[in-house]
N, CA and C atoms as an extended XYZ file, in Angstrom:
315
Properties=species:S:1:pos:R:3:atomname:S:1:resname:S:1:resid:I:1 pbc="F F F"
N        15.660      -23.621       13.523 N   UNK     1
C        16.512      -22.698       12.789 CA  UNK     1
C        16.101      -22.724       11.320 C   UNK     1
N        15.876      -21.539       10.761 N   UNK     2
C        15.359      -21.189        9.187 CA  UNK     2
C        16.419      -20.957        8.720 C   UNK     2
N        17.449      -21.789        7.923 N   UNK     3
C        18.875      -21.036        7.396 CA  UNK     3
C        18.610      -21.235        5.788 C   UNK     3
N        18.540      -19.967        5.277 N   UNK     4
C        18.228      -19.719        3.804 CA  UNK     4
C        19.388      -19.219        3.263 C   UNK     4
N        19.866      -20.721        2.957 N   UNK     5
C        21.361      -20.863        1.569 CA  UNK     5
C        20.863      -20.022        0.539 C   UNK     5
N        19.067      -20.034        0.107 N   UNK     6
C        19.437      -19.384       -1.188 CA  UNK     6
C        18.950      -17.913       -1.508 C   UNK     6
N        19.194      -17.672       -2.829 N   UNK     7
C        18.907      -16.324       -3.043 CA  UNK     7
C        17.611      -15.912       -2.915 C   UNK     7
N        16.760      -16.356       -2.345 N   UNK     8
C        15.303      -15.590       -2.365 CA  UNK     8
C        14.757      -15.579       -0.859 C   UNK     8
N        13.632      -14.641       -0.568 N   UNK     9
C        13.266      -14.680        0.884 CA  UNK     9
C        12.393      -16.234        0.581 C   UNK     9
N        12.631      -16.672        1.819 N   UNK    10
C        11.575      -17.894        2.060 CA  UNK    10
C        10.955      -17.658        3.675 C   UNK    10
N        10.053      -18.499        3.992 N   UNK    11
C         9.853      -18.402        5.876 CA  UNK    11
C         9.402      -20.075        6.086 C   UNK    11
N         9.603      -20.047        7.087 N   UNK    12
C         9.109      -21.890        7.664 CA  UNK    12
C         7.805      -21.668        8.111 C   UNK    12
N         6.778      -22.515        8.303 N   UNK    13
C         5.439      -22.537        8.509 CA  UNK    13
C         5.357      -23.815        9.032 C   UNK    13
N         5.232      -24.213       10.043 N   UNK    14
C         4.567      -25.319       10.729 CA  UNK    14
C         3.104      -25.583       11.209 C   UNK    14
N         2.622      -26.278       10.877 N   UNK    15
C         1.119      -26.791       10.775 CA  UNK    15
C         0.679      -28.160       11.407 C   UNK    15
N         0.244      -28.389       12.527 N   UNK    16
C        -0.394      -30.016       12.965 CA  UNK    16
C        -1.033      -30.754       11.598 C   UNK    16
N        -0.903      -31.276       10.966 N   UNK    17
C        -1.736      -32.329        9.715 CA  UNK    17
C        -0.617      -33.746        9.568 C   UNK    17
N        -1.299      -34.378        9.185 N   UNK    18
C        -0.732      -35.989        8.938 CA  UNK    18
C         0.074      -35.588        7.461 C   UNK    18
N        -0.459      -34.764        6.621 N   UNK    19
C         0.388      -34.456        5.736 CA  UNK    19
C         0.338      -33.559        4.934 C   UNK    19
N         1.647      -33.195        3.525 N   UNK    20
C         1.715      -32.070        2.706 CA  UNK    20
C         0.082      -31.907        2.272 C   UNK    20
N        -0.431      -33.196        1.556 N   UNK    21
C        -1.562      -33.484        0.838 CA  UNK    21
C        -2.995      -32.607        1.440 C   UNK    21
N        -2.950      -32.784        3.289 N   UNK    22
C        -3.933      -32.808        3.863 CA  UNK    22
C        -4.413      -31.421        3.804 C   UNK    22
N        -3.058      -30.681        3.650 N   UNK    23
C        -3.810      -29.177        3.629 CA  UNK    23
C        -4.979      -28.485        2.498 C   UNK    23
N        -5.296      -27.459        3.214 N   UNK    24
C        -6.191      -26.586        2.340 CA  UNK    24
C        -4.900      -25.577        1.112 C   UNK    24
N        -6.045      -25.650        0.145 N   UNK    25
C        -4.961      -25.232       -1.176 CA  UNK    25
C        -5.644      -23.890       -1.834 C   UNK    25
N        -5.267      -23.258       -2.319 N   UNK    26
C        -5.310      -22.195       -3.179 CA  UNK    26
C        -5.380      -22.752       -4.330 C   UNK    26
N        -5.800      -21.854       -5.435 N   UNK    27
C        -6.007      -22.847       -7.071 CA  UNK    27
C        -4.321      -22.761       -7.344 C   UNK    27
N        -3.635      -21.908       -7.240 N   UNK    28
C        -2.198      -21.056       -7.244 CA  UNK    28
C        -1.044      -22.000       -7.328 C   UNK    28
N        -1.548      -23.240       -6.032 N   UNK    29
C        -0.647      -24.285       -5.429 CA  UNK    29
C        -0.186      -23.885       -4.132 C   UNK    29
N        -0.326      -22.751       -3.837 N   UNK    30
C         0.003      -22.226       -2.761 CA  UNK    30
C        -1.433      -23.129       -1.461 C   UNK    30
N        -0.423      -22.779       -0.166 N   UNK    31
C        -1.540      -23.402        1.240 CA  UNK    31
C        -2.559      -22.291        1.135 C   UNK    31
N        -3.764      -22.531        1.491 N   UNK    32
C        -4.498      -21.698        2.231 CA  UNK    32
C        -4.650      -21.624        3.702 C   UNK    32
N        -3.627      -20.665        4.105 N   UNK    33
C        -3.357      -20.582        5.303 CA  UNK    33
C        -4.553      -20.347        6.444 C   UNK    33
N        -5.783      -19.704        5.692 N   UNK    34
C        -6.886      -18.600        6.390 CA  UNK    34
C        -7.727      -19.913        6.821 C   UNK    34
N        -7.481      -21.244        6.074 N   UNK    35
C        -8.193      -22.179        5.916 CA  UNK    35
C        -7.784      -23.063        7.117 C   UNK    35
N        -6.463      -22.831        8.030 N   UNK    36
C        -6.119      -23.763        9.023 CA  UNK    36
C        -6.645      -23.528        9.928 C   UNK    36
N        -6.935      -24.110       10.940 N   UNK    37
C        -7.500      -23.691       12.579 CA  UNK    37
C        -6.686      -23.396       13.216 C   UNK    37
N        -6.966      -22.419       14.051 N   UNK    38
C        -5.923      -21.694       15.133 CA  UNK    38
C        -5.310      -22.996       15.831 C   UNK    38
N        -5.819      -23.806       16.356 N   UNK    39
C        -5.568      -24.953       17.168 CA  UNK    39
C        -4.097      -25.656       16.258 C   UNK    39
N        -4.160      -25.802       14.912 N   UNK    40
C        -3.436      -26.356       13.965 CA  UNK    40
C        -2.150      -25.410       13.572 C   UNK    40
N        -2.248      -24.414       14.017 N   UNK    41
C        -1.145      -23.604       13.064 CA  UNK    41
C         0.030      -23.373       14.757 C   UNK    41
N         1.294      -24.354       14.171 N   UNK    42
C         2.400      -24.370       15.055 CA  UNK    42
C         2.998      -22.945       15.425 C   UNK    42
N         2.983      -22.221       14.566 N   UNK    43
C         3.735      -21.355       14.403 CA  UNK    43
C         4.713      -20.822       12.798 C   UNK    43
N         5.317      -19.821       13.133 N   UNK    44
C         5.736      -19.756       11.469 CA  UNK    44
C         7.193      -18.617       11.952 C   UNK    44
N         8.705      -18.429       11.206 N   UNK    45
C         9.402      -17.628       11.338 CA  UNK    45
C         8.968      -17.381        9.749 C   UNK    45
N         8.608      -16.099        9.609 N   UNK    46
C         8.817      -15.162        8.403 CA  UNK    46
C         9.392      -14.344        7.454 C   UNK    46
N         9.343      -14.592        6.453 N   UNK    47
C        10.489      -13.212        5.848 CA  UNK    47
C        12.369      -13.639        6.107 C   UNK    47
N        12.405      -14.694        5.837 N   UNK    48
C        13.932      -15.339        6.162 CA  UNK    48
C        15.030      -14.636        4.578 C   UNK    48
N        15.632      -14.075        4.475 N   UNK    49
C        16.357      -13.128        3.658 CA  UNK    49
C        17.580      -14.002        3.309 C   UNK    49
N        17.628      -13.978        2.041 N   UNK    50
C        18.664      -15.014        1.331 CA  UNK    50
C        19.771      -14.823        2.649 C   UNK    50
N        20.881      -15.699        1.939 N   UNK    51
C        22.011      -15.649        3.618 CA  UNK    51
C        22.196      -15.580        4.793 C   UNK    51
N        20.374      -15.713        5.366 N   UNK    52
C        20.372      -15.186        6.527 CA  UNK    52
C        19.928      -16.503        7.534 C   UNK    52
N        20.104      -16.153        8.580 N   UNK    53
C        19.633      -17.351        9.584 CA  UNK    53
C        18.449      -16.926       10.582 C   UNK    53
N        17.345      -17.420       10.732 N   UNK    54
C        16.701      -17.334       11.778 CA  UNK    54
C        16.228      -18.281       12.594 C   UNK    54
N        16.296      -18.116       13.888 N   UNK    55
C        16.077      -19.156       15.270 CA  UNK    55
C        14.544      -18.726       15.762 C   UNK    55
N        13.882      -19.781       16.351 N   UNK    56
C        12.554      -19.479       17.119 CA  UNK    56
C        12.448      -20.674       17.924 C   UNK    56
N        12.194      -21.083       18.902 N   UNK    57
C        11.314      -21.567       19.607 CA  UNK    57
C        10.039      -22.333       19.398 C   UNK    57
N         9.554      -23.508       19.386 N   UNK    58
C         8.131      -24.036       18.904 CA  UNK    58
C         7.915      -24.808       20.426 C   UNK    58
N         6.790      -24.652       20.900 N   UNK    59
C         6.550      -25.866       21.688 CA  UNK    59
C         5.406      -26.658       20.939 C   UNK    59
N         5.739      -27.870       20.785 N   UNK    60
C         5.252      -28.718       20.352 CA  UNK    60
C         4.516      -29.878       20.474 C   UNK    60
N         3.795      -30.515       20.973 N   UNK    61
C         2.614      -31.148       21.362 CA  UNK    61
C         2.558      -32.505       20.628 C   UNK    61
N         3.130      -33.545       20.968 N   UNK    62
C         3.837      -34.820       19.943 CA  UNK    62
C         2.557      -35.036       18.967 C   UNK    62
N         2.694      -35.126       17.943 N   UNK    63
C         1.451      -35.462       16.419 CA  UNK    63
C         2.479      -35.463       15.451 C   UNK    63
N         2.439      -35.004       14.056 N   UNK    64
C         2.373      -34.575       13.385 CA  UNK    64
C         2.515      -33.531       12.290 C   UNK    64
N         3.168      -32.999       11.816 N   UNK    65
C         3.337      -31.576       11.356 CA  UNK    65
C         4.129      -31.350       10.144 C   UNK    65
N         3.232      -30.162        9.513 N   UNK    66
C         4.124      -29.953        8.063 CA  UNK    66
C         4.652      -28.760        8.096 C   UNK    66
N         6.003      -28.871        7.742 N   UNK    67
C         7.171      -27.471        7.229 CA  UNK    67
C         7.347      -27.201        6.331 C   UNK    67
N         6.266      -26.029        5.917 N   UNK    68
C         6.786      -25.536        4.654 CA  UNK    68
C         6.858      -24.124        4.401 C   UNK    68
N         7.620      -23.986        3.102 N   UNK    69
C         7.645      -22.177        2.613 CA  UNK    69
C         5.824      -22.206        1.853 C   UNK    69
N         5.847      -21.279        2.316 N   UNK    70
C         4.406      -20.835        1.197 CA  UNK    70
C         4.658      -19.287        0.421 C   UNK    70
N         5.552      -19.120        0.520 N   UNK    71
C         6.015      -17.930       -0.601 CA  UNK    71
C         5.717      -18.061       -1.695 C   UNK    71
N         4.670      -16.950       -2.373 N   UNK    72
C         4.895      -17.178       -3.491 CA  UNK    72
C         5.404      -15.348       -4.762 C   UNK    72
N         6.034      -15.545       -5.135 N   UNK    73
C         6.450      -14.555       -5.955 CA  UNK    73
C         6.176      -14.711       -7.366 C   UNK    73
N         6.459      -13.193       -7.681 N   UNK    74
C         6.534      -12.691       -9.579 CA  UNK    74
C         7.700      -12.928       -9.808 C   UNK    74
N         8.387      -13.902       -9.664 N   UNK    75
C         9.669      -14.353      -10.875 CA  UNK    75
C         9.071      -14.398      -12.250 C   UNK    75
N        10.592      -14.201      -12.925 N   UNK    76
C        10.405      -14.136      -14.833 CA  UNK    76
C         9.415      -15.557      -14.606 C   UNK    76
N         9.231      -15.162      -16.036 N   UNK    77
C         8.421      -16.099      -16.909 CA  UNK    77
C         9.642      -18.025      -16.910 C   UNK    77
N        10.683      -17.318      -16.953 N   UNK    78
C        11.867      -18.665      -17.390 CA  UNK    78
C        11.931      -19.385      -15.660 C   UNK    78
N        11.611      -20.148      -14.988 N   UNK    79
C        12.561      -20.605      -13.334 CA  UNK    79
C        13.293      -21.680      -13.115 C   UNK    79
N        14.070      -22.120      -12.516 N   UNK    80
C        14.865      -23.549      -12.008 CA  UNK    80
C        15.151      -24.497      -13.351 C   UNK    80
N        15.979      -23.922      -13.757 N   UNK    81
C        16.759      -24.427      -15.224 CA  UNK    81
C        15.898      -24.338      -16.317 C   UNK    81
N        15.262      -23.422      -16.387 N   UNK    82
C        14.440      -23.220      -17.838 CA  UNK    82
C        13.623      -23.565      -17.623 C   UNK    82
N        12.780      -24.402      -16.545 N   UNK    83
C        10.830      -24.501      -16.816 CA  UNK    83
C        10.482      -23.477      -16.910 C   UNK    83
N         9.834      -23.318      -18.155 N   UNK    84
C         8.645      -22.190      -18.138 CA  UNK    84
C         7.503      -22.185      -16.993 C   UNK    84
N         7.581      -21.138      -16.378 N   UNK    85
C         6.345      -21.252      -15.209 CA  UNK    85
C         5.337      -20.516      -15.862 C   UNK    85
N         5.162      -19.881      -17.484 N   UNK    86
C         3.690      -19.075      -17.438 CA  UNK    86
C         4.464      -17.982      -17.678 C   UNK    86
N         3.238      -16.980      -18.134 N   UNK    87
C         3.621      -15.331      -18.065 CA  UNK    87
C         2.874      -15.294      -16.676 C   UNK    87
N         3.236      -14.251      -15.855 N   UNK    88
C         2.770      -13.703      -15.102 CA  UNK    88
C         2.584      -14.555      -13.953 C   UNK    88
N         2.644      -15.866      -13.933 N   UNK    89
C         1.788      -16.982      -13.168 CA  UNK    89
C         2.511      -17.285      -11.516 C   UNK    89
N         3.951      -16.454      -12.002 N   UNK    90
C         4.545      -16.595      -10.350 CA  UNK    90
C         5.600      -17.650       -9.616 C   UNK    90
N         5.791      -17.861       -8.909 N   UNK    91
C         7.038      -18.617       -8.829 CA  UNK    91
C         6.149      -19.142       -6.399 C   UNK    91
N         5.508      -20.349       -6.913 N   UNK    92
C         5.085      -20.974       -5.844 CA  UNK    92
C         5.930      -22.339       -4.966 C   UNK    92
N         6.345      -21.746       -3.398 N   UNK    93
C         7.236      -22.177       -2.647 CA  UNK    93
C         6.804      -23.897       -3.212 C   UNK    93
N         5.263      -23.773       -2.446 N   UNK    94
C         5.388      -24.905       -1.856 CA  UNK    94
C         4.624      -26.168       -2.577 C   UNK    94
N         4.513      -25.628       -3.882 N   UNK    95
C         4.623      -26.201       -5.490 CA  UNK    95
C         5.487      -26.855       -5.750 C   UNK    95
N         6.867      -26.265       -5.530 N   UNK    96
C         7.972      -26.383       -5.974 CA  UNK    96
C         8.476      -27.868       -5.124 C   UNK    96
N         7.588      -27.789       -4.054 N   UNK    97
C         8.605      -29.259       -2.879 CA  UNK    97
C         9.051      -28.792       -1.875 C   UNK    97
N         8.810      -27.057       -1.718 N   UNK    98
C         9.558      -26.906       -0.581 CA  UNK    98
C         8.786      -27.213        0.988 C   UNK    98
N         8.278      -28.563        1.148 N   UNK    99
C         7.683      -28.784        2.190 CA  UNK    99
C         8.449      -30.149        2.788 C   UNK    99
N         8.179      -30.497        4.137 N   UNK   100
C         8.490      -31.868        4.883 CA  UNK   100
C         7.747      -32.243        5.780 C   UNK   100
N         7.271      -33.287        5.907 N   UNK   101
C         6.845      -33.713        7.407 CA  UNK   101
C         7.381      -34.433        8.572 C   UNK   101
N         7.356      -33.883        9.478 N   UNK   102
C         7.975      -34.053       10.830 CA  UNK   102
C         7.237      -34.873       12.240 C   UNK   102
N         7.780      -35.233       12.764 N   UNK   103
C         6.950      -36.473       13.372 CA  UNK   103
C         7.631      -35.947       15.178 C   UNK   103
N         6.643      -35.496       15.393 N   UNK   104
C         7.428      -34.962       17.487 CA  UNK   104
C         6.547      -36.161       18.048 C   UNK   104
N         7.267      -36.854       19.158 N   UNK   105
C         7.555      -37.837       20.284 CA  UNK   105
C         7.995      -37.455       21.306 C   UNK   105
């Protein structure tokens, strides 16, 4: 279940890797998704809309795996109590922390 308390779209992304670290990166901070192997990429619910809830299904294969948003947007210049993020430079999910790793048994 993707339940997005907050005001912005986010989506979940699940990935087989030992960890946040292990992935392929963009200069951005953002994942490079194009960079995972089909074999590796769990699945993903997309486009989750502030207030909204979404459910999916994963079958899962016991390893390993990272959950994260990789959204990244043109928010102001000001984000998350006044850090300056830059002019123009964007507002990156999974920069920010919005990732976890999960351990299936």
């Amino acid at each position: 279940v993707a339940d997005n308390v907050g005001g912005e779209v986010h989506e979940l992304v699940l990935v087989r890797a030992k960890s946040a670290d292990a992935l392929p990166m963009k200069s951005d901070g953002s994942v490079d998704e194009d960079k995972i192997s089909g074999a590796d990429k769990a699945g993903e619910i997309a486009d989750v809309a502030p207030g909204s809830r979404v459910s999916k299904t994963f079958n899962l294969a016991a390893g390993t795996y990272v959950a994260f948003c990789n959204v990244t947007d043109a928010m102001g210049a000001t984000m998350m109590g006044g850090s300056d993020m830059g002019s123009g430079m964007g507002h990156v999910h999974f920069a920010q922390g919005m990732h976890t790793v999960l351990t299936v048994r």
